[in-house]
Backbone as JSON, one array per atom type, in Angstrom:
{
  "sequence": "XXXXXXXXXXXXXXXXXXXXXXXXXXXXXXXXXXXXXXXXXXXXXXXXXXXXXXXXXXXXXXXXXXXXXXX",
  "N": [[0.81, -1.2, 0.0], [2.26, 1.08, 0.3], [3.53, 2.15, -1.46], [1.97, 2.83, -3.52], [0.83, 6.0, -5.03], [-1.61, 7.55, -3.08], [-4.81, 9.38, -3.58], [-6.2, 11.17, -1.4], [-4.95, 10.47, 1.5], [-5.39, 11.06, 3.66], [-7.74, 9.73, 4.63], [-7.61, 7.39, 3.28], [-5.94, 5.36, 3.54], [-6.63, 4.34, 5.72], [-8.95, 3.33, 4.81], [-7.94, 1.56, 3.03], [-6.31, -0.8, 4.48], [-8.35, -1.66, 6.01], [-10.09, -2.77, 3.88], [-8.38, -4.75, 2.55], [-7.26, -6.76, 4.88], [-7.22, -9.62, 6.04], [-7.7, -11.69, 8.18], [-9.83, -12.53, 10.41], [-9.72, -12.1, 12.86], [-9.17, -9.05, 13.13], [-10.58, -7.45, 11.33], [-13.21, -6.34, 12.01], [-12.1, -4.28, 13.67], [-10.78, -2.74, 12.17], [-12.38, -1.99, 10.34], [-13.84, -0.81, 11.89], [-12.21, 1.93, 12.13], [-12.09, 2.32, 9.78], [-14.57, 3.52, 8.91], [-14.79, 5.52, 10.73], [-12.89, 7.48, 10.26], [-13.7, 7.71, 7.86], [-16.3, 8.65, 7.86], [-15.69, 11.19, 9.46], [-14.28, 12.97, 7.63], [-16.25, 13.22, 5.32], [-17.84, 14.53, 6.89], [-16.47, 16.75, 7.44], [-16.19, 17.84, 4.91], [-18.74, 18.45, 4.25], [-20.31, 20.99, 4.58], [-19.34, 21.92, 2.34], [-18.63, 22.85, -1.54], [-16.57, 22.32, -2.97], [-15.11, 20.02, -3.02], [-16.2, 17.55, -4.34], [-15.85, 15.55, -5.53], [-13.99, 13.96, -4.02], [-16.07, 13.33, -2.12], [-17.94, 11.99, -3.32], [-15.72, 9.73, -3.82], [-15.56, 9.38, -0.82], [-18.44, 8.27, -0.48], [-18.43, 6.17, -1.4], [-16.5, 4.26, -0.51], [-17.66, 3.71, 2.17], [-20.28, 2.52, 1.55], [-18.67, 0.36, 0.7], [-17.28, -0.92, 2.88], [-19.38, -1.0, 4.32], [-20.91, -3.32, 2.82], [-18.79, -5.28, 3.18], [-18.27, -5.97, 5.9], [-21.3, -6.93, 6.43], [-20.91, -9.55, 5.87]],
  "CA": [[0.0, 0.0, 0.0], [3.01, 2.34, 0.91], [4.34, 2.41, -2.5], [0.68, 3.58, -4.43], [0.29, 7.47, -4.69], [-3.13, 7.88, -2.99], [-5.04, 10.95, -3.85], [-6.75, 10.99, -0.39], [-4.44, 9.96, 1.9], [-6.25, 11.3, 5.32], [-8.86, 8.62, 5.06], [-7.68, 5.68, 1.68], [-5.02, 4.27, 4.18], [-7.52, 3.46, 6.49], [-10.09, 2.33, 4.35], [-7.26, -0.02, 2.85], [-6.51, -1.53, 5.27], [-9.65, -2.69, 6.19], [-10.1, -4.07, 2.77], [-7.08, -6.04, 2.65], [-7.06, -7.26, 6.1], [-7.73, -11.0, 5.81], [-7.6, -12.07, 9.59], [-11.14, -11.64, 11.24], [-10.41, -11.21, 14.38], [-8.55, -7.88, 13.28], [-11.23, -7.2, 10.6], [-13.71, -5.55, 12.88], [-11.33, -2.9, 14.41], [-10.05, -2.1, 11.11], [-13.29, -1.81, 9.51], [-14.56, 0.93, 12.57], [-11.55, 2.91, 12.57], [-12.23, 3.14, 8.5], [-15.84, 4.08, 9.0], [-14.78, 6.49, 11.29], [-12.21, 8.06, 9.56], [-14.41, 8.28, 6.43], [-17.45, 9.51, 8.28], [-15.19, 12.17, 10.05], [-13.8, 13.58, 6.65], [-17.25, 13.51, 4.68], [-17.99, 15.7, 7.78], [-15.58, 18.17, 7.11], [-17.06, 18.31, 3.33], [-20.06, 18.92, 4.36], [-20.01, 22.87, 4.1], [-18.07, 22.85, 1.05], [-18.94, 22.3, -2.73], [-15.44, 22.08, -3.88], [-14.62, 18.46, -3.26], [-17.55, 17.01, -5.12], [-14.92, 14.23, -6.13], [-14.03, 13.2, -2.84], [-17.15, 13.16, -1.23], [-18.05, 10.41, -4.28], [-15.2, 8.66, -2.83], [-16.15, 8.62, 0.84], [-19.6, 7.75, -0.08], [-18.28, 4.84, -2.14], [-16.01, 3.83, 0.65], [-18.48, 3.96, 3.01], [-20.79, 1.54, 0.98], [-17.67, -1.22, 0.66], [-16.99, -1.3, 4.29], [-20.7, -1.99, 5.17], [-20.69, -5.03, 2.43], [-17.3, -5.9, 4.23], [-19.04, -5.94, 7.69], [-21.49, -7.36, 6.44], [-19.82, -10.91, 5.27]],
  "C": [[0.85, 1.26, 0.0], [3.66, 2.83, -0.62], [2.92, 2.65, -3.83], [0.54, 4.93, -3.95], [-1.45, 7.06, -4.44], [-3.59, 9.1, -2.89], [-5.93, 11.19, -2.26], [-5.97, 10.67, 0.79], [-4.43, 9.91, 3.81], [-7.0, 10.11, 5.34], [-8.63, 6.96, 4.16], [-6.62, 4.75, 2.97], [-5.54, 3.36, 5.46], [-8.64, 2.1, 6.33], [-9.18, 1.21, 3.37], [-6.83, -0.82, 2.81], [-7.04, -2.22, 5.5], [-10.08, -3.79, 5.02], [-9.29, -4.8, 2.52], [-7.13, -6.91, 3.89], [-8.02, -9.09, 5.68], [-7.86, -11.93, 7.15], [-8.98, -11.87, 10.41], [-11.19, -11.41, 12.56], [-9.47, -9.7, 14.25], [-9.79, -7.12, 12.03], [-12.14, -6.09, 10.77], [-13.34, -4.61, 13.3], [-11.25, -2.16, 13.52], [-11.46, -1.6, 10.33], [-14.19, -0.46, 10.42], [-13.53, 1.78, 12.56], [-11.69, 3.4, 10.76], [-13.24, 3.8, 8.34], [-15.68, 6.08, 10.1], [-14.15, 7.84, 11.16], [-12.91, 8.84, 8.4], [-15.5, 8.91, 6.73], [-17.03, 10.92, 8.59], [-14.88, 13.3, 8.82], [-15.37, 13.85, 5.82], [-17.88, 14.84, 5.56], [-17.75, 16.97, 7.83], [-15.97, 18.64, 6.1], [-18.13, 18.43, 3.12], [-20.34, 19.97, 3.51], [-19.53, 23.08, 2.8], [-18.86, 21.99, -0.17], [-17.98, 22.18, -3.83], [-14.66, 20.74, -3.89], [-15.22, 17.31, -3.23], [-16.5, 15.13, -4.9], [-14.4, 13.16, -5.13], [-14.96, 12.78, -1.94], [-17.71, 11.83, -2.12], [-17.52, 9.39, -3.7], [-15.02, 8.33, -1.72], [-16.92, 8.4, 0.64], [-19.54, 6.22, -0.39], [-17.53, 3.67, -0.99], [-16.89, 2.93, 1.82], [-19.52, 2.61, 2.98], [-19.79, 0.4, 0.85], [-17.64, -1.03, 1.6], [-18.3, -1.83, 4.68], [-20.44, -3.58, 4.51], [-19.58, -5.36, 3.07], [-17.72, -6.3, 5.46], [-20.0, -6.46, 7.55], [-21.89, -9.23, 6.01], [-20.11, -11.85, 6.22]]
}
């Protein structure tokens, strides 16, 4: 993961994590600290209508971690 430019890099290293993580009893942790991360940042983009593009990709996020969680 350390060697992909991510355009996001406040919240993608969290959320991919969680999607890689293949271990379930670490699956769970990893999958609320990405939710939380990505909820926290969509948060911040609330107010604003200049990072249309990212808010796409926390909502998309957002939606793979539930199917992930719910597995």
């Amino acid at each position: 993961m350390s060697d992909t430019t991510q355009k996001y890099p406040l919240w993608q290293n969290h959320y991919l994590q969680a999607m890689a993580e293949t271990r379930p009893e670490l699956l769970k942790s990893k999958i609320s600290a990405a939710e939380q991360v990505v909820s926290s940042r969509l948060r911040q983009l609330a107010s604003t209508t200049d990072d249309y593009e990212e808010q796409i990709a926390l909502a998309a996020a957002l939606k793979s971690l539930k199917v992930l969680k719910e597995r």
